[in-house]
C-alpha positions as CSV (number, residue, x, y, z in Angstrom):
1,X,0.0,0.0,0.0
2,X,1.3,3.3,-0.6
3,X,0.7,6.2,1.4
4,X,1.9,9.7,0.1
5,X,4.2,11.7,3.5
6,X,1.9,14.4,3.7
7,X,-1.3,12.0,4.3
8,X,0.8,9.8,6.6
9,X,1.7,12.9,8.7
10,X,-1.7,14.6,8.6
11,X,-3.1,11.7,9.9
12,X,-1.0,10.6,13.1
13,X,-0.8,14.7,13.7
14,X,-5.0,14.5,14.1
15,X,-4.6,11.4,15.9
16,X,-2.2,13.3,18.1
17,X,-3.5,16.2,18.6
18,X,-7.4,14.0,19.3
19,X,-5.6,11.7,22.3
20,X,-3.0,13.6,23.7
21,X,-5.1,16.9,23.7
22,X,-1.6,19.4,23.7
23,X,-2.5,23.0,24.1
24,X,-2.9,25.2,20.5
25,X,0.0,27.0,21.1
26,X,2.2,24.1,21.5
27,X,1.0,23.2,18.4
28,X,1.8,26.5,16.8
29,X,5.2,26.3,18.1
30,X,6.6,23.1,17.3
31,X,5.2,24.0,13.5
32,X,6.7,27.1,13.0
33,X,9.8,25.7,14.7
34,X,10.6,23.3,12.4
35,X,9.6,25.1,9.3
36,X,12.3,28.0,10.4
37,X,14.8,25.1,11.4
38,X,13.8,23.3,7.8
39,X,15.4,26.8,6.2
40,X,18.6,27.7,8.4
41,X,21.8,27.0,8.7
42,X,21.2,24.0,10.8
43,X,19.6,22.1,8.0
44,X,22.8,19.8,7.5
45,X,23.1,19.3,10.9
46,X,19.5,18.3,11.0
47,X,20.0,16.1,7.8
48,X,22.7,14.5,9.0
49,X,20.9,13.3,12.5
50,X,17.4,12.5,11.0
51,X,20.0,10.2,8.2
């Protein structure tokens, strides 16, 4: 079966965000987070770990 990323993603964030019930701004945080992080000079650092 496959699954695109974004829909894989998409659906354990709902699922996340329906069980563990973290606060919106927690949310808003760890999203905007990682999109600046995704974009800096970090992102080989970050490539390298995630690899």
């Amino acid at each position: 079966m496959d699954v695109p990323l974004w829909f894989a993603l998409l659906a354990v964030g709902y699922l996340g965000v329906k069980l563990i019930r973290p606060p919106w701004w927690l949310i808003c945080v760890l999203l905007l987070g990682g999109y600046l992080l995704a974009d800096s000079v970090l992102t080989p650092v970050i490539e390298t770990v995630v690899k």
